[in-house]
C-alpha positions as CSV (number, residue, x, y, z in Angstrom):
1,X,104.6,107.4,64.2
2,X,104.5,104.8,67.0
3,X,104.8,106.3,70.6
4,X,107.6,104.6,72.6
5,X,107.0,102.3,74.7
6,X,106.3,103.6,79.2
7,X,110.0,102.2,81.1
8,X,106.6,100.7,83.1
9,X,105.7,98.9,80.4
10,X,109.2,98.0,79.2
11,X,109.8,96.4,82.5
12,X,106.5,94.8,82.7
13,X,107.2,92.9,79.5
14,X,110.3,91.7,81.0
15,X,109.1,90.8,84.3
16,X,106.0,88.5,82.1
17,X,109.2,86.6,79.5
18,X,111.2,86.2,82.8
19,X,108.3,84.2,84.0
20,X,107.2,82.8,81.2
21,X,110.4,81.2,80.4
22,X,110.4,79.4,83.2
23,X,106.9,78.1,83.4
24,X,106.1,79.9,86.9
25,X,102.8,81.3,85.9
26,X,101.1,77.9,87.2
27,X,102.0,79.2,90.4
28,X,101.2,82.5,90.4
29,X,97.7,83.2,92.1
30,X,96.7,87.0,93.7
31,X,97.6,85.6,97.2
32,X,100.7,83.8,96.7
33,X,101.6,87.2,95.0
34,X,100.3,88.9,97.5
35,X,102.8,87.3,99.9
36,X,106.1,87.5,97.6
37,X,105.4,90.6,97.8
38,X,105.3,91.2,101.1
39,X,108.0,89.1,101.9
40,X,110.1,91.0,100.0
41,X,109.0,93.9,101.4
42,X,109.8,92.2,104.8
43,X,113.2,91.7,103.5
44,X,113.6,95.6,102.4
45,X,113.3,96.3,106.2
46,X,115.7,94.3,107.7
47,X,118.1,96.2,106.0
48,X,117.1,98.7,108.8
49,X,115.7,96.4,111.7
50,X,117.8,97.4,115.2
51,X,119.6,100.1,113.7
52,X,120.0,103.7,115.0
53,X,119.3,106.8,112.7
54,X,122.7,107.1,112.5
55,X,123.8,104.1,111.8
56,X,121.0,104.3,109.1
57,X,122.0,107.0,107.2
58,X,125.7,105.0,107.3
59,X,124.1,102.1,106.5
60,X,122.4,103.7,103.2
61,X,125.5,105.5,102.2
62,X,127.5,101.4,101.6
63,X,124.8,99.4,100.8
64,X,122.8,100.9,97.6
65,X,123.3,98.1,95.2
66,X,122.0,96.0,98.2
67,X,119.0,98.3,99.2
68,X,118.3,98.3,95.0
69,X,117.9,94.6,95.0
70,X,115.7,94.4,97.2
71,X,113.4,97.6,96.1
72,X,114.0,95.5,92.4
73,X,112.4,92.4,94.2
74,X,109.2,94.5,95.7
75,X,109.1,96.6,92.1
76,X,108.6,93.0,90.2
77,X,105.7,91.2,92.2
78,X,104.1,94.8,91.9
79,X,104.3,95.3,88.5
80,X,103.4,91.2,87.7
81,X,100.7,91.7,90.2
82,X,99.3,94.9,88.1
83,X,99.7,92.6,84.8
84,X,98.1,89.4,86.2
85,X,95.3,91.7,87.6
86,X,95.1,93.7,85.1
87,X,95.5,97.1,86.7
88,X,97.4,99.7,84.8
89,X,100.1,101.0,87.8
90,X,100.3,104.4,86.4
91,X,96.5,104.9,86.1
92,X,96.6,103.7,89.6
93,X,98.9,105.9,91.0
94,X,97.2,108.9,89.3
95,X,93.9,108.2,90.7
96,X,95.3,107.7,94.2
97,X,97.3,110.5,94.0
98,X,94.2,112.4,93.8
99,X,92.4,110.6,96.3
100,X,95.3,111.4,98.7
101,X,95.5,115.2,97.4
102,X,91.5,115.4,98.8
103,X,92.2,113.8,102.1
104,X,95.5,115.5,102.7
105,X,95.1,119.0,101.8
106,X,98.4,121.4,101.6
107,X,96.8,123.8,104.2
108,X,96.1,121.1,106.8
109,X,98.9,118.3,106.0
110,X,102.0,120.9,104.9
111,X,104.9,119.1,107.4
112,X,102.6,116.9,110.0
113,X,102.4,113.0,109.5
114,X,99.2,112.9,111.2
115,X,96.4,111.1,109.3
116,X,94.1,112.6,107.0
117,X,91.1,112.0,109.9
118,X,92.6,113.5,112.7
119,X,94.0,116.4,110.5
């Protein structure tokens, strides 16, 4: 029996047809992704740019189908950037999970945001 297919990959194949159908992948190079990507990014945090923690946490509370969109926008250059690379994201995140889990052991990291060389 065939196992079902990742969401990952589910959304990935959507992402590629969305693309395809309109003939983009001519444009599409590791840098120009590169940049969509961070632009996007860019435009996550202006959702947040002059605002107080307070007004933050308002701000989050009427504006999650806004704040979605634009996550939705920095999910799809990742996940086209894994395919056009070729980089499975889930292998990815396992092996830097583990990197991270070296370089930020519980008994020296547990509640400080310092980084891993100065821990």
């Amino acid at each position: 029996m065939e196992q079902p297919m990742s969401d990952i990959k589910r959304l990935t194949e959507k992402i590629i047809k969305f693309r395809d159908e309109r003939n983009w992948k001519q444009f599409h190079n590791p840098k120009d992704l590169a940049l969509s990507l961070t632009l996007e990014a860019g435009e996550f945090m202006e959702h947040f740019q002059w605002k107080s923690e307070k007004e933050i946490e308002e701000y989050i509370k009427h504006n999650k189908e806004a704040l979605g969109d634009e996550l939705a926008d920095v999910l799809y250059w990742v996940l086209l950037i894994c395919y056009d690379l070729k980089i499975d994201p889930v292998k990815a995140m396992e092996n830097k999970l583990k990197k991270n889990a070296i370089k930020y052991p519980i008994n020296k990291a547990k509640g400080k945001h310092t980084k891993y060389n100065k821990l």
